[in-house]
C-alpha positions as CSV (number, residue, x, y, z in Angstrom):
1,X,-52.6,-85.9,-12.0
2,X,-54.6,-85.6,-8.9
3,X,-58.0,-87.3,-9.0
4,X,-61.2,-86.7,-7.1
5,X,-63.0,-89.9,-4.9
6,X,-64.7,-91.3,-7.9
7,X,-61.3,-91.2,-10.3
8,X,-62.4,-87.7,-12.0
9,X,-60.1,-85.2,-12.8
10,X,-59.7,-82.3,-10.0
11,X,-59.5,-78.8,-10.3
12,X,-56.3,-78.4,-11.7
13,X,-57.1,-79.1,-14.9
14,X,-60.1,-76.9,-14.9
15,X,-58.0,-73.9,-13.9
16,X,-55.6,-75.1,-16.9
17,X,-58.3,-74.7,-19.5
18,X,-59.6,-71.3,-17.5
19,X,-55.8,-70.0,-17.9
20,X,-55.7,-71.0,-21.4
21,X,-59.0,-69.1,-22.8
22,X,-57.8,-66.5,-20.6
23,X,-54.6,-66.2,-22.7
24,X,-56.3,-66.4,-26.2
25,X,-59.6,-64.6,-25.2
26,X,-60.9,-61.4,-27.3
27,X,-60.4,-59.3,-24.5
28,X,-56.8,-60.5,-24.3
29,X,-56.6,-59.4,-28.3
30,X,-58.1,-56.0,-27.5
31,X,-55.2,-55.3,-25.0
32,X,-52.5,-56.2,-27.6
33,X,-53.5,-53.8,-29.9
34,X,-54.2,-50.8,-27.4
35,X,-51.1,-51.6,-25.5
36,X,-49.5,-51.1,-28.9
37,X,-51.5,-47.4,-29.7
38,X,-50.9,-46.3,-26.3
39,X,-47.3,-46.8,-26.5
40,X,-46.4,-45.7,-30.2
41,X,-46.3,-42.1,-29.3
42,X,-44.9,-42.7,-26.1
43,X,-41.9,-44.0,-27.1
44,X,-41.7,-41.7,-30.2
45,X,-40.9,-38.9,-27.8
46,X,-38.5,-40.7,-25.5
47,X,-36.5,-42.9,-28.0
48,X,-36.7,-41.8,-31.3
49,X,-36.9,-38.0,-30.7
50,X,-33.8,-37.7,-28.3
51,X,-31.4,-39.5,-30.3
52,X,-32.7,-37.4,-33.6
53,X,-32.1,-34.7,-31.4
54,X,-28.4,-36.0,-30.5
55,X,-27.3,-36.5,-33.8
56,X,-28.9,-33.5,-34.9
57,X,-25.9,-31.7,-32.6
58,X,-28.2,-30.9,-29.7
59,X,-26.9,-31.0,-26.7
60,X,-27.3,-33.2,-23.7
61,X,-29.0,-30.5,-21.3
62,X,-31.5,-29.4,-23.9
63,X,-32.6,-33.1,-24.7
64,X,-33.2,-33.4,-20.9
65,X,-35.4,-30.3,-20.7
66,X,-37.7,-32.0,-23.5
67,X,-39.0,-34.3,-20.9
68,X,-41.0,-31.3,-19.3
69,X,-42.8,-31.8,-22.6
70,X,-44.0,-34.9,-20.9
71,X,-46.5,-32.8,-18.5
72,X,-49.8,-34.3,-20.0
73,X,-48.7,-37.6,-18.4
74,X,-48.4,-36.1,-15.1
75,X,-51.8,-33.5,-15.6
76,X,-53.8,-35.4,-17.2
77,X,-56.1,-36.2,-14.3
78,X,-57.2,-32.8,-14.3
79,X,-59.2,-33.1,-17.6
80,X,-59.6,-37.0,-17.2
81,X,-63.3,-35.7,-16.0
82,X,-64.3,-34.9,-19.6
83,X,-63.3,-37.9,-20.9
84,X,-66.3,-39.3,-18.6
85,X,-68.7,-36.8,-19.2
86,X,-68.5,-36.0,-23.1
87,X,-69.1,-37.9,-26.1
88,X,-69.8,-38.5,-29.6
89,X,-73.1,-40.4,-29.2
90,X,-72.2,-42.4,-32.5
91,X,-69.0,-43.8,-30.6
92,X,-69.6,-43.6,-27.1
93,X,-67.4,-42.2,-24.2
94,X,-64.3,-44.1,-24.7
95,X,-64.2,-44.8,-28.1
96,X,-64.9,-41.1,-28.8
97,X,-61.5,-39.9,-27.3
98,X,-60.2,-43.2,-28.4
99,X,-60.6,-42.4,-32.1
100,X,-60.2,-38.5,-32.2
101,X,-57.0,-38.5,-29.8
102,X,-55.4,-40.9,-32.6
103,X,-56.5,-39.6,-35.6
104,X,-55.1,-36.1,-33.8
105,X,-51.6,-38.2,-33.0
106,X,-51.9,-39.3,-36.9
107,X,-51.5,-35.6,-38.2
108,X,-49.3,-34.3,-35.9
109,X,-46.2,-37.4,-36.4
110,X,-46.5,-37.0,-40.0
111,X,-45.8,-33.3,-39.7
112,X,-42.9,-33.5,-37.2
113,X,-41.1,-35.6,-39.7
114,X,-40.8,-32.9,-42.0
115,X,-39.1,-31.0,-39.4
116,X,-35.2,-30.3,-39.0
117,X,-34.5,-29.9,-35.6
118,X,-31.0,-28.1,-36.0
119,X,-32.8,-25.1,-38.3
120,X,-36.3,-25.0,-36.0
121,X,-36.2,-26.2,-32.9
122,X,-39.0,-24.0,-31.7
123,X,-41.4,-26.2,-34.0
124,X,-40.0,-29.8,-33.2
125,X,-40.6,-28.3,-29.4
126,X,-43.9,-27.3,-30.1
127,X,-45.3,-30.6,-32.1
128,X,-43.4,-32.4,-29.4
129,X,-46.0,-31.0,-26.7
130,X,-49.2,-31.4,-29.1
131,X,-48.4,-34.8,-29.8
132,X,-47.8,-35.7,-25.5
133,X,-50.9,-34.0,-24.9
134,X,-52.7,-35.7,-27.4
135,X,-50.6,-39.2,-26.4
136,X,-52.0,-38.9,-22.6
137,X,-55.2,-38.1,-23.6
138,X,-55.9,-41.3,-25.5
139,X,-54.2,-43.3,-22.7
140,X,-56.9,-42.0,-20.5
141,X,-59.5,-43.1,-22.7
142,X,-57.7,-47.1,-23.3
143,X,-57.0,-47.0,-19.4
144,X,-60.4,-47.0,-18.3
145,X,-61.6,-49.0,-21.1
146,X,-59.7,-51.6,-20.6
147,X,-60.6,-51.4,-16.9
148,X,-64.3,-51.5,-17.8
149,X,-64.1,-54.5,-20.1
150,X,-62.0,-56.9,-18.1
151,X,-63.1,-59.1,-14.7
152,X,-61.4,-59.5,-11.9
153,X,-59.8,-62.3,-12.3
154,X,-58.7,-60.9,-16.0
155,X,-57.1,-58.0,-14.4
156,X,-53.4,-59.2,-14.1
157,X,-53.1,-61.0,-17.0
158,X,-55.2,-58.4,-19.2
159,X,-52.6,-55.5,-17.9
160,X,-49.6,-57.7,-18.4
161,X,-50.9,-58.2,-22.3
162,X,-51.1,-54.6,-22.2
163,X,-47.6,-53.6,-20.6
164,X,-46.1,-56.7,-23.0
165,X,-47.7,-54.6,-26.2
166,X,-47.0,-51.3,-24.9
167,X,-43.4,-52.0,-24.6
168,X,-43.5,-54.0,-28.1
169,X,-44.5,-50.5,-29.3
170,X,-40.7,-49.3,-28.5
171,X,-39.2,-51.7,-31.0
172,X,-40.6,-49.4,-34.1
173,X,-39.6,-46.1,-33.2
174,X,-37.0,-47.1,-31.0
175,X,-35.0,-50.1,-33.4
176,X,-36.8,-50.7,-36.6
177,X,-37.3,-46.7,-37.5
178,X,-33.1,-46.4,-36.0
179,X,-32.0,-48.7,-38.8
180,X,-34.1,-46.9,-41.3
181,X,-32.6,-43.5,-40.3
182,X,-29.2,-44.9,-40.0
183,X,-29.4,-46.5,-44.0
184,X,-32.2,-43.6,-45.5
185,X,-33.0,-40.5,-43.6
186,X,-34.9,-38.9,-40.5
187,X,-37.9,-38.5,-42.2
188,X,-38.5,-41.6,-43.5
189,X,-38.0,-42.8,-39.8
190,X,-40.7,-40.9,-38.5
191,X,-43.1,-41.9,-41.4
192,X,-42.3,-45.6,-41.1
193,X,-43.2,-44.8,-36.9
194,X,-46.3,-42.9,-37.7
195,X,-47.9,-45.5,-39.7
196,X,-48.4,-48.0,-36.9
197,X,-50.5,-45.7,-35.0
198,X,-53.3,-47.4,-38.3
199,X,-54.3,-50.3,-36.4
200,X,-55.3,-48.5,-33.0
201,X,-57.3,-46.5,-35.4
202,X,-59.4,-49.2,-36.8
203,X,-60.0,-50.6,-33.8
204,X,-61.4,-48.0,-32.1
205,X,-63.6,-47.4,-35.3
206,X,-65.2,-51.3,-35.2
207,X,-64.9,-52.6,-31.9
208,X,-67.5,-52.6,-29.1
209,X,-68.4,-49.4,-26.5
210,X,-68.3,-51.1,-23.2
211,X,-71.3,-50.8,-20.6
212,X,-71.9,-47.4,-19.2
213,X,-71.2,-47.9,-15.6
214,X,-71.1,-44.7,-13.8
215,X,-74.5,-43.2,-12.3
216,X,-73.1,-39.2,-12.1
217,X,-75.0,-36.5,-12.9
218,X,-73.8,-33.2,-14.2
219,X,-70.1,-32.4,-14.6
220,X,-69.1,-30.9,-11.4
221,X,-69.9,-34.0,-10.0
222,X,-67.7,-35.8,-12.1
223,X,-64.8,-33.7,-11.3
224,X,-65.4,-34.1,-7.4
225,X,-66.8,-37.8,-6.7
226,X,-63.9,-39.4,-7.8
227,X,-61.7,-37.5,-5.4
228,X,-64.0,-37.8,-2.9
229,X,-64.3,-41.4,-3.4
230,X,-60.7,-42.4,-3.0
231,X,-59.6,-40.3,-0.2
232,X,-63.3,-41.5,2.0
233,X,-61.9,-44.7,1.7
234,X,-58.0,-44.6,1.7
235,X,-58.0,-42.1,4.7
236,X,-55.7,-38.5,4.5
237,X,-52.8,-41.1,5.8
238,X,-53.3,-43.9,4.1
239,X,-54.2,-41.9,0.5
240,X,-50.3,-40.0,1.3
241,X,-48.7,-43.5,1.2
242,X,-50.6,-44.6,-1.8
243,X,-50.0,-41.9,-3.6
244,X,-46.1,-41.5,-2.6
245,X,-45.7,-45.1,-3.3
246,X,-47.4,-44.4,-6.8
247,X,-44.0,-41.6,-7.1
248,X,-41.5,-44.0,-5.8
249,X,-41.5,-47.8,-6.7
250,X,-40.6,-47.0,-10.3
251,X,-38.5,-43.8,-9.6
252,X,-34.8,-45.2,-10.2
253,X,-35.7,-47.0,-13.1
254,X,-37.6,-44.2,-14.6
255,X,-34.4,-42.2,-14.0
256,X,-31.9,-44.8,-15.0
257,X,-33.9,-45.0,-18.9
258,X,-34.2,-41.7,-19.0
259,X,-31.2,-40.6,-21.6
260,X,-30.7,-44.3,-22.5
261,X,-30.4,-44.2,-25.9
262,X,-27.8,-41.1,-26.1
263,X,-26.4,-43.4,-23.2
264,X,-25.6,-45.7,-25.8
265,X,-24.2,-43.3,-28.5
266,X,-21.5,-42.0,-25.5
267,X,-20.2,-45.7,-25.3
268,X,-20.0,-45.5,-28.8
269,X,-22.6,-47.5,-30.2
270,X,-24.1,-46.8,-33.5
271,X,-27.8,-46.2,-34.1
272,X,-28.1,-49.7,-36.4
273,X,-26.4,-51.3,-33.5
274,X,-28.2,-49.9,-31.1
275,X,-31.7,-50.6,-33.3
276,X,-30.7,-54.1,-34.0
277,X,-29.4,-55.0,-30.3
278,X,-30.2,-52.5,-27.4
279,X,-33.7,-52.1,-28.6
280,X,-34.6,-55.9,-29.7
281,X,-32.6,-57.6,-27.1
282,X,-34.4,-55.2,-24.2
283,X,-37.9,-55.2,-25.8
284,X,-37.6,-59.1,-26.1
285,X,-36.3,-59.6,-22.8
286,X,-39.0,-56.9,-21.3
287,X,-41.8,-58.8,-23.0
288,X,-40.7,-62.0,-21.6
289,X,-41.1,-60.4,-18.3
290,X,-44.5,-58.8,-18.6
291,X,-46.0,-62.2,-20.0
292,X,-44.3,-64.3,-16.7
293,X,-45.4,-61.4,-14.4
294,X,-48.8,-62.1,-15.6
295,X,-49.3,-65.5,-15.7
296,X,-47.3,-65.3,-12.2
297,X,-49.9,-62.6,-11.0
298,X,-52.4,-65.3,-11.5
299,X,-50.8,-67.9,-9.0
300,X,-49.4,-65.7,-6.1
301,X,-51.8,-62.6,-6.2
302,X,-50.5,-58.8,-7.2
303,X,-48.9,-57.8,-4.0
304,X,-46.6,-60.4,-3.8
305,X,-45.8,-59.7,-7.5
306,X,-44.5,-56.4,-6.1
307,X,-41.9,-57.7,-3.8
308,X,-40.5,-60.4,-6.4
309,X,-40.3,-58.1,-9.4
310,X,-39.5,-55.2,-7.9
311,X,-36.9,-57.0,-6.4
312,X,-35.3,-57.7,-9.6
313,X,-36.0,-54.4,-11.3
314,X,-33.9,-52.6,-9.0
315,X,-31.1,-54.6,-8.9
316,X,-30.6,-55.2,-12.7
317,X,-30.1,-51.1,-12.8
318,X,-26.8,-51.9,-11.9
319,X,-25.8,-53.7,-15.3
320,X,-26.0,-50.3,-17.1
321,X,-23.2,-49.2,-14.2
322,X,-21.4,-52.4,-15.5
323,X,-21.4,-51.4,-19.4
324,X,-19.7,-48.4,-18.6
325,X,-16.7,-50.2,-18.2
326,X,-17.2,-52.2,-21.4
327,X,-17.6,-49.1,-23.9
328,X,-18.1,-50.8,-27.3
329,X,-18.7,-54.2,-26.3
330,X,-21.3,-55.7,-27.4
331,X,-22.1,-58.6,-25.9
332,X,-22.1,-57.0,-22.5
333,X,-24.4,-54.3,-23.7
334,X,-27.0,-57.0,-24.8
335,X,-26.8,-58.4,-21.4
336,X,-27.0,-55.5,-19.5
337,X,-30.0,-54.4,-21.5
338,X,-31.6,-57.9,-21.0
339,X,-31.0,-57.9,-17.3
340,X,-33.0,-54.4,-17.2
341,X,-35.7,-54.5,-19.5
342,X,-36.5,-58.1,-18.0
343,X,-36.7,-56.1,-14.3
344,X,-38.9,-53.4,-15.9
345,X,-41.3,-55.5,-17.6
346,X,-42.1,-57.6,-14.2
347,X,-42.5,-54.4,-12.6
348,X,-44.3,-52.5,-15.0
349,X,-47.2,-55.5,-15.1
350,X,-47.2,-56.2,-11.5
351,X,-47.2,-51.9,-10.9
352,X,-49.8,-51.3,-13.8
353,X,-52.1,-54.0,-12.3
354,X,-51.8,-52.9,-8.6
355,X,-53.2,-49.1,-9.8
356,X,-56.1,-50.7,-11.9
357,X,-57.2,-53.1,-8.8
358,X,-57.0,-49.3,-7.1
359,X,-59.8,-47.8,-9.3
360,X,-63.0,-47.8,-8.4
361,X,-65.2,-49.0,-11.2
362,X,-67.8,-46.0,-11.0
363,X,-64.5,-43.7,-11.6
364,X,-62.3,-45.4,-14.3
365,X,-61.1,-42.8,-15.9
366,X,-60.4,-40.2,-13.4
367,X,-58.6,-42.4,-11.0
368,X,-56.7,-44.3,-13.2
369,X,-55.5,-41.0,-14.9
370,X,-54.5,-39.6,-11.6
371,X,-52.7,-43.1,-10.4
372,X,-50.7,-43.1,-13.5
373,X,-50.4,-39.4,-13.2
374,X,-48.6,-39.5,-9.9
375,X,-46.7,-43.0,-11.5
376,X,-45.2,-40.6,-14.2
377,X,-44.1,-37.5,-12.2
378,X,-41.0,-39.0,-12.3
379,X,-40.1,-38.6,-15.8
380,X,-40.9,-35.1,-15.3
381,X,-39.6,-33.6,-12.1
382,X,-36.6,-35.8,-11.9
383,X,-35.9,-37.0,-15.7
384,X,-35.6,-33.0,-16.8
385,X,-32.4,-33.1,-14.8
386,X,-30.7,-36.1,-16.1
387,X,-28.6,-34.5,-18.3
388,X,-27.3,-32.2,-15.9
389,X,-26.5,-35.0,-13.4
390,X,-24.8,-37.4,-16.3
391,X,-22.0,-34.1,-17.2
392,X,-21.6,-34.0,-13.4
393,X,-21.2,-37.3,-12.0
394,X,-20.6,-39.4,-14.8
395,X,-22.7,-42.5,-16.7
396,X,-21.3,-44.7,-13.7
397,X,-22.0,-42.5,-10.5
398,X,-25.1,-41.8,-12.3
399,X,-26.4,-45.1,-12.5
400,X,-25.7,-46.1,-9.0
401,X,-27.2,-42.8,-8.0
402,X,-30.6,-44.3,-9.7
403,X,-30.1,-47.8,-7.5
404,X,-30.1,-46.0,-4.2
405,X,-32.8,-44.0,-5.6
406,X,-35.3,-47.1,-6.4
407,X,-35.1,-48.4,-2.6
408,X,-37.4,-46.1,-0.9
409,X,-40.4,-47.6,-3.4
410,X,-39.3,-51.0,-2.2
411,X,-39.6,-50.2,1.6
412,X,-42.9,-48.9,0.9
413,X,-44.5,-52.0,0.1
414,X,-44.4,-52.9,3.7
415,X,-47.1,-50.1,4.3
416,X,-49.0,-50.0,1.0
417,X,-49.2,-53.7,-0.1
418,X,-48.1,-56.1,2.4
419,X,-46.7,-59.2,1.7
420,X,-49.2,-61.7,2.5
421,X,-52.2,-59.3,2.3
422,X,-53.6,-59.9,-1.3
423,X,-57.7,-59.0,-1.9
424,X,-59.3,-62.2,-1.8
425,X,-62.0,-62.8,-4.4
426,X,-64.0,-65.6,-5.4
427,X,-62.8,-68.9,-7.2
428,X,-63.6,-66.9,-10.5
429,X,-62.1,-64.4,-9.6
430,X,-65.1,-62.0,-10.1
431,X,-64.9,-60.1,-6.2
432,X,-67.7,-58.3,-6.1
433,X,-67.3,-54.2,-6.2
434,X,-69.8,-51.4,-4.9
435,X,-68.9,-47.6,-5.5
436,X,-70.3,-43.9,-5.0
437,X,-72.5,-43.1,-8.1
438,X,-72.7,-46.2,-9.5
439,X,-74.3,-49.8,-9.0
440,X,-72.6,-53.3,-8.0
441,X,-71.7,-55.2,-11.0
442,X,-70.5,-58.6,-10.9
């Protein structure tokens, strides 16, 4: 180990013992659990419902279509304002939307398990809508507060706990609740889901509100600063590239998991196999990724993060082209599904982080809601046709079609976050931050 001119330890070590309480710090514990809540009902809608849809004898076009149910993920800057504005004064601003969205998310699982989709699909679509609505509200609410409780130098290991929670989320509705539906029945899946949503729930009831940053007065102003705010300082060109870069970098991928899990039934998989290898296997492997991203993120900065994982997120599209050649095998399927869900959790963190270092503090919730907003439009405009394009091209054309898809975000990055152009901050990693309607806070 290096040592300084009187035989002292240098900094290395120091930045050892910073990296470690970083890793086991509270805020680091807060992030676990809300990366969990925010991803429950997420993945409720996109793996368990589809394939409960599937093997309720709906067909592949119609279980496209549901992803227009995902609109509040898209929208949900334009009510983002309130969450700012209004409160409980008991619970504060965030912990307020926090609480009542999952309490809201609570009710409304419990009663779509009840539901047969073949006898009233009119109700399964209608629950399906309250419960994305209600989904993207709370993750307006855990966006921002995580934003307001981390530092700086936090940031990209914080959202990498997050992403790594968020996608543990998927192994419950998406494995754990398959096997139960495959052994039991539907409903129990669905009430087995639902009950995980209890520890978001608790959390929001006992933990701390987080320092009021914002200075704005009135709600119009709430609605307007923000906007204001980010196109004064991006510039009508340079917001445009943002903002289509936010569409792009993730689009093939977004497309390419978009019918995954009936993906899997058509190379006939079963749902225990796909719950007890797809979904544990992928998870596992996409957690993996998320934790190196962050602790990556750390040593190289966020922009360079982008090229490196993005890197590998498109390519590893390709090993879902690959399976389709090896219908029924499993041991290719688990590597395929590695190789992927290792791409998207590097992404994810390094993607997630860049749009939170793109807030401005005074504006948290607004921002971030329209960031991610633009992030998701994917799974909306393009995802709703999936189904159509799988019965015409074929799994295989299909997912090369997504790989060509994913290199326009790539060449972005020469324009939006350069390689060797990271924000500097201090040693601590604590850059100070100044903002319309609010004060500097270090």
């Amino acid at each position: 180990m290096d040592t300084d001119a009187t035989g002292g330890e240098q900094k290395p070590k120091a930045d050892d013992r910073k990296l470690l309480q970083l890793i086991f710090s509270k805020n680091a514990l807060i992030c676990m659990i809300l990366g969990f809540s925010s991803g429950l009902p997420f993945f409720i809608l996109v793996s368990l419902l589809p394939i409960w849809l599937r093997t309720g004898g709906i067909d592949l076009k119609t279980i496209g279509l549901f992803s227009l149910l995902m609109f509040p993920y898209n929208w949900k800057f334009l009510w983002s304002p309130l969450c700012d504005r209004f409160s409980v004064r008991t619970f504060g601003r965030r912990r307020t939307w926090m609480l009542g969205t999952q309490i809201l998310l609570l009710v409304l699982c419990l009663t779509l398990s009840f539901c047969n989709p073949a006898q009233n699909l009119q109700l399964v679509l209608v629950l399906a809508a309250a419960v994305a609505l209600a989904s993207a509200t709370q993750d307006i609410a855990i966006d921002a507060y995580r934003r307001e409780i981390l530092s700086d130098r936090e940031l990209g290991f914080g959202t990498s706990v997050h992403v790594n929670f968020y996608r543990l989320s998927q192994l419950i509705p998406g494995s754990l609740a398959l096997i139960l539906a495959d052994f039991l029945d539907w409903q129990v899946a669905f009430i087995f889901s639902t009950l995980f949503l209890i520890p978001g729930v608790l959390l929001s009831i006992f933990m701390k509100e987080p320092e009021f940053y914002s200075k704005l007065r009135g709600f119009k102003e709430s609605v307007t600063a923000p906007f204001k705010e980010f196109f004064s300082r991006m510039g009508l060109k340079g917001a445009f590239f943002f903002l289509f870069f936010l569409f792009a970098y993730k689009l093939g991928d977004s497309m390419a998991t978009a019918l995954i899990t009936p993906f899997y039934t058509d190379m006939g998989f079963s749902p225990s196999q796909i719950g007890t290898t797809a979904k544990i296997i992928g998870t596992s492997a996409s957690i993996i990724g998320a934790l190196i991203g962050g602790i990556i993120m750390i040593k190289i900065g966020i922009n360079r993060a982008l090229w490196y994982f993005g890197f590998v997120q498109i390519v590893t599209i390709l090993g879902f082209a690959l399976l389709c050649g090896y219908r029924q095998n499993i041991y290719v399927l688990g590597l395929a599904v590695a190789g992927e869900y290792l791409g998207v959790g590097l992404g994810t963190a390094s993607f997630t982080a860049f749009i939170a270092r793109a807030t401005n503090p005074a504006f948290t919730a607004t921002q971030f809601a329209l960031f991610t907003s633009i992030a998701a439009l994917p799974r909306v405009l393009c995802n709703s046709f999936t189904g159509y394009l799988v019965e015409s091209l074929g799994w295989f054309t299909f997912f090369c079609c997504c790989y060509v898809l994913a290199i326009p975000g790539m060449l972005l990055l020469f324009k939006v976050a350069p390689f060797n152009a990271d924000a500097q901050a201090d040693p601590d990693g604590n850059a100070e931050k100044t903002a319309i309607g609010g004060e500097k806070k270090i």
